[in-house]
C-alpha positions in Angstrom: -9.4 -3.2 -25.0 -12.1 -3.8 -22.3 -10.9 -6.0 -19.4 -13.8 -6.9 -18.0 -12.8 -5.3 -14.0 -14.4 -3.0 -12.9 -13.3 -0.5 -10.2 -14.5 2.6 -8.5 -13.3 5.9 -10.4 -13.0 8.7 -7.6 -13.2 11.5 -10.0 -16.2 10.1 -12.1 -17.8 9.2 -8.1 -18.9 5.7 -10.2 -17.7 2.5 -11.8 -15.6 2.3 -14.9 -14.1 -0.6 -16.6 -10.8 -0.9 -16.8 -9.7 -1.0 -20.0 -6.3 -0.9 -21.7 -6.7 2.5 -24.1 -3.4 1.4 -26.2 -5.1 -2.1 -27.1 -2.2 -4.5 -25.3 -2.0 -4.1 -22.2 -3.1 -2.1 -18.8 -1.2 0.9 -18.1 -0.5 1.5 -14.2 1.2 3.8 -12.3 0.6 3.8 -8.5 2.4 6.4 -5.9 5.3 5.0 -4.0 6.9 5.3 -0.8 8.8 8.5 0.6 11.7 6.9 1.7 12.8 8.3 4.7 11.5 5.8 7.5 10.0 2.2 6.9 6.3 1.8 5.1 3.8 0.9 7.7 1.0 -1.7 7.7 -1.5 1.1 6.3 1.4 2.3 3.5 2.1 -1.7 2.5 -2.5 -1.6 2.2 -2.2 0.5 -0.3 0.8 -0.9 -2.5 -1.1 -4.3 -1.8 -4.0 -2.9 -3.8 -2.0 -2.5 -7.2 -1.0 -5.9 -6.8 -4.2 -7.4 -6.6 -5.1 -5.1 -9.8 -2.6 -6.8 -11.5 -3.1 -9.7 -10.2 -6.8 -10.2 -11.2 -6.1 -8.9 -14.7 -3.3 -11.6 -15.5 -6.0 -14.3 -14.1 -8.4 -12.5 -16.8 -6.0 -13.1 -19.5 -4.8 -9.5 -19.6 -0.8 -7.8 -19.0 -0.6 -4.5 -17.1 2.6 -2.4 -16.9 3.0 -1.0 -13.6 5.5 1.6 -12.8 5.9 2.9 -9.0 7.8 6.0 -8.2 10.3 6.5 -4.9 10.5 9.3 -3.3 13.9 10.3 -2.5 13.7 14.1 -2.5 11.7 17.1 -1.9 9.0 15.6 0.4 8.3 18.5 3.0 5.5 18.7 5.5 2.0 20.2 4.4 -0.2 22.6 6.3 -4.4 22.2 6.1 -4.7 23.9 2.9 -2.1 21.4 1.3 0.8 24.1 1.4 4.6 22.5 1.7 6.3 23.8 5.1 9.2 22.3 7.2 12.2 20.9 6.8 12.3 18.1 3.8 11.7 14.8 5.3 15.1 12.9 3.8 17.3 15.6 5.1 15.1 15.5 8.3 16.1 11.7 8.9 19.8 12.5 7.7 20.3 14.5 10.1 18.6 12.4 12.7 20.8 9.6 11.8 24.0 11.3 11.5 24.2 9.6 7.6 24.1 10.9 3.9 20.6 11.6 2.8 21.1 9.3 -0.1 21.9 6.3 2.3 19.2 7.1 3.8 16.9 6.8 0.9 18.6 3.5 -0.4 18.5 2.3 3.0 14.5 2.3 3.4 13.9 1.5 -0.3 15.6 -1.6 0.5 13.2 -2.5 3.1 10.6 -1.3 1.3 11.3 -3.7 -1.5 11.8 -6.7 1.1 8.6 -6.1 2.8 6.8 -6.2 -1.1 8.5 -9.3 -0.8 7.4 -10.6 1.9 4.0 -10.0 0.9 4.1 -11.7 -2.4 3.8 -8.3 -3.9 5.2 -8.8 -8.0 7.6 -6.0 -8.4 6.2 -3.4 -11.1 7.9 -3.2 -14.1 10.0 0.2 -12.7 10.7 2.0 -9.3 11.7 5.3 -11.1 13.7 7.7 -8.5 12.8 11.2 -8.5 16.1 11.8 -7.7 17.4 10.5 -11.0 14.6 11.8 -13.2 15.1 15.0 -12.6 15.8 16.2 -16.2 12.0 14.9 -16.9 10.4 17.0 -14.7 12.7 20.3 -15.5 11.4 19.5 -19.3 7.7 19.2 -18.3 8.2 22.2 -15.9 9.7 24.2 -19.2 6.7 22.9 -20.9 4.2 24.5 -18.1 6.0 27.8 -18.6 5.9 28.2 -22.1 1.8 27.0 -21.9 1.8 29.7 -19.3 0.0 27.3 -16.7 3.1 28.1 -14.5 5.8 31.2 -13.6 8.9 32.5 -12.2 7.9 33.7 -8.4 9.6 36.8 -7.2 11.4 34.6 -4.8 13.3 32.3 -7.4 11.0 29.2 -7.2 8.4 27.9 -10.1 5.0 27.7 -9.7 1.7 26.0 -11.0 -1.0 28.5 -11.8 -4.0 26.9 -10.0 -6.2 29.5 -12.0 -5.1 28.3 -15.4 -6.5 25.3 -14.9 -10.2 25.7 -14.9 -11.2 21.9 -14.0 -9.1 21.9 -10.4 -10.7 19.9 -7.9 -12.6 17.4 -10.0 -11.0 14.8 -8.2 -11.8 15.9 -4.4 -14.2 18.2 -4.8 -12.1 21.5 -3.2 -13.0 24.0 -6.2 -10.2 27.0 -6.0 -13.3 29.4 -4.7 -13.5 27.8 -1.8 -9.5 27.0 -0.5 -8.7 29.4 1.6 -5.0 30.8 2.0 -2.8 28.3 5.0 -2.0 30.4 8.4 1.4 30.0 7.3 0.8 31.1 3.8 2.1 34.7 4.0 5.4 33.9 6.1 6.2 30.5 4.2 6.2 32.6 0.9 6.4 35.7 1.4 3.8 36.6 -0.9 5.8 35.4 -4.2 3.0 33.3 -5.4 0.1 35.4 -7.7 -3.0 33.3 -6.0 -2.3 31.5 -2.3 -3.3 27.9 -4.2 -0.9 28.2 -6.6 2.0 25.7 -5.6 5.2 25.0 -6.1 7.3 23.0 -9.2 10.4 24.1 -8.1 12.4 25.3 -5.4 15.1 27.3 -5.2 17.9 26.2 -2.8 18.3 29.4 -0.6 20.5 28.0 2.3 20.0 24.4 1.3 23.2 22.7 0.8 22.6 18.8 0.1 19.8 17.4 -2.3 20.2 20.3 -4.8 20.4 20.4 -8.6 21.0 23.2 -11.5 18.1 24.5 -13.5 17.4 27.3 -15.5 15.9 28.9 -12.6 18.8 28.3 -10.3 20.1 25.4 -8.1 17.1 23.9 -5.9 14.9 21.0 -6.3 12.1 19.8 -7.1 8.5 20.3 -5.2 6.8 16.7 -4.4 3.8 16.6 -7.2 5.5 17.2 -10.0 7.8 13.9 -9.9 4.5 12.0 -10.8 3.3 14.2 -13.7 6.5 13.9 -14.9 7.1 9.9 -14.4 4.3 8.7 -15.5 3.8 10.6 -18.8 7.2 9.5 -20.0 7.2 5.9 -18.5 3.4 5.0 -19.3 3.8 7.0 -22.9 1.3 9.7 -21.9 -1.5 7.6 -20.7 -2.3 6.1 -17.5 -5.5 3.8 -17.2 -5.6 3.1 -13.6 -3.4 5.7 -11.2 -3.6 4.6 -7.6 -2.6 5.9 -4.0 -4.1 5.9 -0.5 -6.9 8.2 0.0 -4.8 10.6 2.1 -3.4 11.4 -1.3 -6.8 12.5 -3.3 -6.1 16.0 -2.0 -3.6 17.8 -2.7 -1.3 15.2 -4.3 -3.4 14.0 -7.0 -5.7 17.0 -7.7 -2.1 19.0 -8.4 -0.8 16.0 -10.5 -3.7 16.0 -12.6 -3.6 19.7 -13.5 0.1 19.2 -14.1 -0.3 16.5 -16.3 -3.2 17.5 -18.4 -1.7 21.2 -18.6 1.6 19.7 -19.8 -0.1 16.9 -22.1 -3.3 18.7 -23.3 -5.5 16.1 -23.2 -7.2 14.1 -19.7 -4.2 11.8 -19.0 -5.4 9.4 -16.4 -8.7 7.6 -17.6 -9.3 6.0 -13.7 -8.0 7.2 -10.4 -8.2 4.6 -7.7 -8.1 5.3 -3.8 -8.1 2.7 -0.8 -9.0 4.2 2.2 -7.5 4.4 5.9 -6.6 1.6 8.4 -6.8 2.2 11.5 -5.0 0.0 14.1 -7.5 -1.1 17.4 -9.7 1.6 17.1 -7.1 4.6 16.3 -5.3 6.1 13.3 -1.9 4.8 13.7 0.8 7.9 14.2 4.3 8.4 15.8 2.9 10.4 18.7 0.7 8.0 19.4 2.8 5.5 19.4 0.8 2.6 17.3 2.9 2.7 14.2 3.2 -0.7 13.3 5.6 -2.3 10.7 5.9 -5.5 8.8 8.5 -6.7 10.8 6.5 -6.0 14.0 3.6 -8.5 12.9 6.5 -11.5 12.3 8.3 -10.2 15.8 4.7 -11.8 17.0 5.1 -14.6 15.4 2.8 -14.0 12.6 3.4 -15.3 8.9 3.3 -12.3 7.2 0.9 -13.0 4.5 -1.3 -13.2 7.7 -1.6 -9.7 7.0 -2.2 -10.0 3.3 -5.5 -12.2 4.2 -6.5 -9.5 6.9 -6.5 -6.8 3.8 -8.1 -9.3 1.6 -11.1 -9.3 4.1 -11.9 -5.8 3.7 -13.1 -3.7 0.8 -10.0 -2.0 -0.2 -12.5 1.2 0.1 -13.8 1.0 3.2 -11.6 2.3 6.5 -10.0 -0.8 8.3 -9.4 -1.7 11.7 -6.5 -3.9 12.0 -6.2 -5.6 15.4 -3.9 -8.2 16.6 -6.4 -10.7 16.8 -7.3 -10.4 13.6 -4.3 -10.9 12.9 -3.9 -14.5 14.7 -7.1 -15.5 13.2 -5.5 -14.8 9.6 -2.3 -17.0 11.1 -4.5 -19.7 12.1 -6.7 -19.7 8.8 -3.5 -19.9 6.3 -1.9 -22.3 8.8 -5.0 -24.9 8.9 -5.6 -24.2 5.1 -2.2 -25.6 4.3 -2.7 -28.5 6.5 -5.9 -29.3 5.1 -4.6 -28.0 1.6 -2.0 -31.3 1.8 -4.3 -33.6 3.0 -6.6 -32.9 -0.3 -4.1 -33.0 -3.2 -4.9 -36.8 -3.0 -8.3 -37.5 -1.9 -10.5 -38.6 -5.1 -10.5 -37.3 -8.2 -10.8 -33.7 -9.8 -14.6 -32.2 -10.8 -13.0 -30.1 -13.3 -17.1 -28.6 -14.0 -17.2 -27.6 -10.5 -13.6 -25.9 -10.5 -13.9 -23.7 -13.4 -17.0 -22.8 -12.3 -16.4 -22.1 -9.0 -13.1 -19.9 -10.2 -15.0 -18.1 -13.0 -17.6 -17.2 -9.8 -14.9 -15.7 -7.7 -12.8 -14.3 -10.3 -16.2 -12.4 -11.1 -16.8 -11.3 -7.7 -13.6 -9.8 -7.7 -13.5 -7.8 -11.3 -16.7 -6.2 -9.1 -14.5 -3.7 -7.5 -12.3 -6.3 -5.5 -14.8 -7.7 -3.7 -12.4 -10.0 -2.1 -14.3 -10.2 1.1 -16.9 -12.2 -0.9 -14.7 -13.9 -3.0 -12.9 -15.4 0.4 -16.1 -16.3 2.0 -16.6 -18.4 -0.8 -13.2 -20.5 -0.3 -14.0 -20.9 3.5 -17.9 -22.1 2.1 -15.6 -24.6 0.5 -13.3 -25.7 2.5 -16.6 -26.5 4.8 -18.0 -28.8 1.7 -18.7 -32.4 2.7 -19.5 -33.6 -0.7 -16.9 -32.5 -2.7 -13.9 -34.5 -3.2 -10.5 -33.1 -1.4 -9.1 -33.1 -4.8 -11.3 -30.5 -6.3 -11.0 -28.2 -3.0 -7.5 -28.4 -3.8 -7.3 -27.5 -7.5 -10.2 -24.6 -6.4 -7.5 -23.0 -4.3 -4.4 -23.3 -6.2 -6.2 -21.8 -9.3 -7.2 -18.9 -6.9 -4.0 -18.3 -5.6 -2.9 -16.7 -7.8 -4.5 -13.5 -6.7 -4.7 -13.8 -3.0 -1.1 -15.3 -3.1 -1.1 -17.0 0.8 1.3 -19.6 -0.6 -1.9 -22.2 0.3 0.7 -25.4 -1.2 3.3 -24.1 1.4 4.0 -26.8 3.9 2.3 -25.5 7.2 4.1 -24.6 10.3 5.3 -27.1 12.7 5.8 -26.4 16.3 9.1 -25.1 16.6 11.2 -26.0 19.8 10.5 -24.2 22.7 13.5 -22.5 25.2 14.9 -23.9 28.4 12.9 -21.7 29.8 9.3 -22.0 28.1 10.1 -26.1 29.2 10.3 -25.9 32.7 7.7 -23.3 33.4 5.1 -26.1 31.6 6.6 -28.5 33.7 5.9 -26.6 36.7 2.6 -25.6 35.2 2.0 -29.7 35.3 2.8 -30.3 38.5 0.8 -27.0 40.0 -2.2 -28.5 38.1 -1.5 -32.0 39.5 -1.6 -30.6 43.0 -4.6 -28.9 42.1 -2.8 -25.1 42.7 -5.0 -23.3 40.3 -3.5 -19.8 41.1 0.0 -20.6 40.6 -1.4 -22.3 37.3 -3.0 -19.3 36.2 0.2 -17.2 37.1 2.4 -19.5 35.0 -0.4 -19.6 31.9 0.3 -16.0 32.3 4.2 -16.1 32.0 3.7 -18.5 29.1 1.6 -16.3 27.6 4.2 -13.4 27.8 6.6 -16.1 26.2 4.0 -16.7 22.8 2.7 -19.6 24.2 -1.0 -20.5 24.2 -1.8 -23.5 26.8 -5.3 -25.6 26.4 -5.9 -27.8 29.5 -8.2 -31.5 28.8 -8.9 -34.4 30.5 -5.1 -36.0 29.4 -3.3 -33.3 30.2 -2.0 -29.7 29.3 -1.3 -29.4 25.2 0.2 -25.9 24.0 1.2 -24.0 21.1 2.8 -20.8 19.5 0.6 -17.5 20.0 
């Protein structure tokens, strides 16, 4: 069933339409968070890109059935040739926060499911948690034995044959030839693997003592690709149409799922992978040692609506890098908050140019089943909104009908000015009377307080007028 979308395929390195191989509906499955700290603004970029998938197919007439892992378990750190080192990242945090390491993977899925929220992300159909669904990927593991694309390492733990799989690196492009063993390679494994790509699908538990289950190979747990082989071939019925993820996960993550998957299914299980690329915040990747991680919750500490952010994403190609900035961010605020305003003032101005409308939302609906060119698709709306000729009516049914893929909440009531502190009042009255007296420095010094506070002050002929940052 062709869906009429089409999206980049980074394996085929071309478009493909999207279609739905099983004749009813679109089959998704799109890597989920590692929950051992909060998603950042780049993390929630990515899970935003599913739902604008879905989104833009149920506006096409078309259902999708997406399913989103968590991972709650064997998440370790990788060196530059993609090998799993370190300490695993839940029991990491555990320890960090003195709690179980299953309170702290419910803890952060929780906030990872009210910052979807937030967003007006629609939940997929499943959040699957590798820690319960570990019986699925012990039974495709068996599977990958038996095949003999995997093997019993001299040191207890399973692992993938790269070799046996003669189409590796299809997906990124880093052939088997060419990978060179990790500098930690020999120490990490102690040479139990037969080839230095080969990785691991299970581990045995050693000196581990939480986050362990039995298999036939001995208590351990699982390694970190395997939980997606395993999830989505039982939860999407051994076919995926669209499989997405950030770009950081092309290599190794997906190249290892796919060998998994199609060595345990037989056939090519995933018919298009999908990748959005990296956002940068002003200017620089954002890390913890740089100290520019921001989180949902730090664009509303600024007083942003969230969705602010949602509209900053929608402006950019999902593949192209982003660079977020906080201005952009107060430009996004100020655009939804105007478009409500004006959105309000329409709904009753003339009558509805029903032509117009469904043209106008067949044109954008086709700009976006172009490879979510939403960057187009929103020019048009603010080409719109600029339209003297049109009726306020029609500009109103043109957004609403859109909304529901950039979901902003346009028939939201827009913000009023809240009331400002004790505080914020008497430095503009001082602000007044400094201006009054014509002392422009100590104005300036108390614009700048103001400022601090998340005010913005604009100075005219009647006065001093301000506003929330």
């Amino acid at each position: 069933m062709n869906t009429g979308l089409f999206i980049f395929d980074t394996k085929a390195r071309e478009l493909k339409e999207v279609c739905a191989k099983n004749g009813f509906e679109v089959q998704i499955y799109c890597c989920g968070p590692t929950v051992y700290r909060d998603a950042h603004v780049g993390n929630l970029r990515t899970f935003l890109l599913s739902d604008l998938i879905k989104r833009t197919l149920t506006l096409s007439g078309f259902d999708s059935n997406l399913i989103q892992n968590i991972t709650d378990v064997g998440h370790m750190a990788e060196d530059l040739a993609g090998a799993e080192i370190g300490e695993d990242k839940m029991l990491a945090q555990a320890k960090s926060e003195a709690i179980d390491p299953f309170e702290i993977a419910r803890k952060y899925e929780a906030n990872f499911h009210a910052d979807l929220a937030k967003l007006n992300v629609i939940p997929a159909s499943a959040y699957p948690k590798a820690s319960e669904t570990i019986d699925l990927m012990l039974e495709l593991i068996e599977r990958l034995i038996a095949s003999d694309h995997a093997y019993v390492g001299s040191d207890g733990c399973v692992y993938f044959s790269a070799t046996s799989f003669p189409s590796y690196g299809e997906i990124s492009g880093n052939r088997l030839d060419s990978l060179k063993p990790g500098h930690r390679y020999e120490y990490v494994e102690d040479g139990a693997k037969k080839f230095h790509a080969d990785w691991a699908l299970w581990k045995a538990a050693n000196n581990r003592t939480q986050m362990i289950w039995d298999s036939p190979w001995g208590p351990g747990f699982p390694g970190w690709h395997i939980e997606c082989s395993a999830m989505s071939l039982h939860y999407l019925q051994g076919n995926v149409d669209l499989h997405i993820g950030g770009i950081d996960l092309r290599f190794p993550h997906h190249e290892n799922e796919r060998a998994q998957s199609n060595s345990g299914a037989g056939y090519e299980v995933v018919e298009n992978w999908v990748h959005g690329e990296h956002l940068l915040f002003e200017g620089r990747k954002m890390s913890k040692s740089s100290g520019n991680v921001v989180l949902l919750n730090d664009v509303i500490a600024k007083g942003f609506d969230p969705l602010a952010l949602r509209l900053s994403f929608m402006e950019n190609r999902y593949r192209s890098q982003m660079d977020l900035t906080w201005e952009t961010l107060k430009a996004a605020d100020s655009t939804l908050d105007r478009w409500r305003k004006k959105f309000a003032q329409w709904q009753n101005d003339g009558d509805i140019d029903k032509q117009f409308v469904n043209e106008f939302c067949q044109g954008s609906l086709a700009d976006i089943q172009h490879d979510l060119d939403t960057p187009r698709a929103i020019q048009q709306l603010r080409k719109l909104e600029r339209d003297e000729y049109l009726s306020g009516a029609t500009k109103a049914s043109c957004f609403e009908i859109m909304d529901q893929i950039y979901a902003l909440d346009i028939s939201r009531a827009p913000k009023g000015k809240a009331e400002p502190t004790l505080e914020i009042v008497e430095l503009l009255e001082k602000r007044e009377i400094a201006r009054a007296s014509k002392d422009f420095g100590l104005s300036d010094q108390l614009r700048d307080q103001l400022t601090k506070l998340g005010i913005s002050v604009k100075d005219s002929p009647t006065g001093q007028d301000w506003d929330w940052l």
